[in-house]
LOLUMNU-522874 format. One record per residue: residue number from 0; x, y, z of N, C-alpha, C in turn; residue in one letter. Coordinates in pm, whole numbers, plus 50000, padded with zeros to 5 digits. Layout:
n n.x n.y n.z ca.x ca.y ca.z c.x c.y c.z res
NUM X Y Z X Y Z X Y Z A
...
% end
This chain:
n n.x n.y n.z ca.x ca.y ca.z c.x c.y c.z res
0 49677 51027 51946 49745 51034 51817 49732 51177 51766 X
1 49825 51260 51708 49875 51371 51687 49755 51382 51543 X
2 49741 51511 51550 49699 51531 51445 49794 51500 51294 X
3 49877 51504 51269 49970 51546 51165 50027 51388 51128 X
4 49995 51286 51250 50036 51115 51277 49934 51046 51178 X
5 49778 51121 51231 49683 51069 51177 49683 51123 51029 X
6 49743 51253 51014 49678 51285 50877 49783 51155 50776 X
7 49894 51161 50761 49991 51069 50727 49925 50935 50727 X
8 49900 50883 50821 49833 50766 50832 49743 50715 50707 X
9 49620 50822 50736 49529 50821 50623 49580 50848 50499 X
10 49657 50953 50475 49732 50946 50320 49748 50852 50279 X
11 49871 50784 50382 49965 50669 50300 49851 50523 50300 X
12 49753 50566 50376 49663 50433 50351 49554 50439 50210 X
13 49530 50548 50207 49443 50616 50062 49515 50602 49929 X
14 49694 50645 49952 49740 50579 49895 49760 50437 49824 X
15 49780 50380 49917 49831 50211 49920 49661 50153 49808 X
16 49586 50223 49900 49451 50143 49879 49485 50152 49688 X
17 49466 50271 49686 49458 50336 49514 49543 50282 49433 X
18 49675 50295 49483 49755 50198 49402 49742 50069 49373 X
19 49698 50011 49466 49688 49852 49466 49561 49825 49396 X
20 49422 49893 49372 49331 49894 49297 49365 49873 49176 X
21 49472 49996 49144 49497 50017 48991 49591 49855 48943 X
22 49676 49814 49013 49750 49704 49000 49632 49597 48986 X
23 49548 49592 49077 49443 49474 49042 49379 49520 48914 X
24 49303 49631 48901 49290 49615 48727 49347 49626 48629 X
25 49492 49597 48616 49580 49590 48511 49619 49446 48569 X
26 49616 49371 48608 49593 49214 48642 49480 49177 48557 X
27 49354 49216 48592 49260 49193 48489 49250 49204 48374 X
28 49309 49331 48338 49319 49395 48191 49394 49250 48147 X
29 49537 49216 48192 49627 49147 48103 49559 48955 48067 X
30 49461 48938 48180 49412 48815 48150 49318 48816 48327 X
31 49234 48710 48303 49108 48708 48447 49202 48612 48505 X
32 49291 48466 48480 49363 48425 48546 49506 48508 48620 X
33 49537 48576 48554 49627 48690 48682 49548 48806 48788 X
34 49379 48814 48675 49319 48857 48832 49313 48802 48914 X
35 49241 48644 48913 49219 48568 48993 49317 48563 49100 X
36 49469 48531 49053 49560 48456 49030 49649 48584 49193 X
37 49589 48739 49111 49648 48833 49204 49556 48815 49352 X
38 49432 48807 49333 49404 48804 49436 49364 48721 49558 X
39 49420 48515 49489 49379 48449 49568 49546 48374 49602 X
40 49620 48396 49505 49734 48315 49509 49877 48380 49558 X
41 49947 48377 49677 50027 48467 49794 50157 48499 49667 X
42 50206 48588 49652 50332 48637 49555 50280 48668 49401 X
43 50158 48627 49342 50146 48640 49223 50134 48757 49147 X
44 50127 48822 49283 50104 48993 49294 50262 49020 49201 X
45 50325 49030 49341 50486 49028 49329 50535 48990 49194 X
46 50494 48878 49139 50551 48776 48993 50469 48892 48882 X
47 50357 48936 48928 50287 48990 48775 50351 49110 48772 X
48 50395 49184 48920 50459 49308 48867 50597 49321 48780 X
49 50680 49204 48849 50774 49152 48791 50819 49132 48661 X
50 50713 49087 48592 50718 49054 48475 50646 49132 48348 X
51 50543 49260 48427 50462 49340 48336 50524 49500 48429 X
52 50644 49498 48456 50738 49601 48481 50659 49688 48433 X
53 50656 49726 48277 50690 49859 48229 50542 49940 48278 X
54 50421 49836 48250 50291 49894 48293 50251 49860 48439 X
55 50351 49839 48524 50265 49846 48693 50410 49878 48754 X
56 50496 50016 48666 50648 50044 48760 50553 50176 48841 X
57 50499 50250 48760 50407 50366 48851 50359 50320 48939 X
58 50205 50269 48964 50147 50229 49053 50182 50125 49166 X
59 50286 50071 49130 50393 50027 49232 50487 50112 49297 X
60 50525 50185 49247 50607 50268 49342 50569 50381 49409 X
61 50412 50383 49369 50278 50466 49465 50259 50425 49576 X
62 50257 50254 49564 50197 50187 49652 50338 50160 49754 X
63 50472 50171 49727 50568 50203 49809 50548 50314 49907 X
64 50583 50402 49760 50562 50533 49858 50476 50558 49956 X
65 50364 50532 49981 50209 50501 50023 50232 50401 50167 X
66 50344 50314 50146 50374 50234 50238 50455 50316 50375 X
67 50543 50351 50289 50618 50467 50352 50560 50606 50447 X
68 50487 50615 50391 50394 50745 50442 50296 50660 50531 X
69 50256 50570 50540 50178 50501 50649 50244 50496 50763 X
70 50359 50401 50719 50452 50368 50811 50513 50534 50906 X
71 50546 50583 50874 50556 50723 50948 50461 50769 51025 X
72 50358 50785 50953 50227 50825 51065 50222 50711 51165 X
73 50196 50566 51139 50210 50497 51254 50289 50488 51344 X
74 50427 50517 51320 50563 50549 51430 50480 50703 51478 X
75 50492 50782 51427 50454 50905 51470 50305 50924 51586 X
76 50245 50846 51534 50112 50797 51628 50115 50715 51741 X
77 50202 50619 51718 50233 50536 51849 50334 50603 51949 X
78 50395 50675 51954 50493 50716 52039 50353 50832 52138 X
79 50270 50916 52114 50157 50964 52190 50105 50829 52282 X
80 50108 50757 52325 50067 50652 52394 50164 50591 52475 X
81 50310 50606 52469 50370 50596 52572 50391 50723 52610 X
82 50384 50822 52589 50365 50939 52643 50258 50984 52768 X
83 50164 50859 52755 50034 50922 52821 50053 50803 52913 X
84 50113 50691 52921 50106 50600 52964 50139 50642 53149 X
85 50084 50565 53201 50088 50679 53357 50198 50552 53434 X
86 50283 50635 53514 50378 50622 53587 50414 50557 53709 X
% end
């Protein structure tokens, strides 16, 4: 894996992580049942951003972006491995 695959990698994962932190404590902030709620119940994530738009449009679209930048380093990282792959 390329240096420049991995650095990306780690960004967009440092990213993701950070954003999604901040989203879980503004889950908490708004009530402990949407903490709960974010972190045991599949979409509630999705529904709380949904509906508390105006305070989780930043840190959601960190955690895009963040997605994005992962996703690149991992294309970018996996292609070194069929490269090396022997013949």
């Amino acid at each position: 894996m390329s240096t420049v695959a991995m650095g990306l990698f780690a960004i967009g994962m440092v990213t993701m992580i950070g954003a999604g932190l901040v989203l879980l404590v503004k889950a908490f902030q708004t009530s402990v049942l949407w903490g709960l709620g974010y972190i045991f119940v599949p979409f509630v994530s999705l529904i709380f951003v949904i509906l508390h738009w105006q305070d989780t449009k930043k840190p959601f679209l960190y955690l895009l972006a963040g997605a994005v930048v992962f996703a690149i380093g991992a294309a970018l990282g996996g292609t070194g491995a069929v490269e090396l792959a022997p013949t």
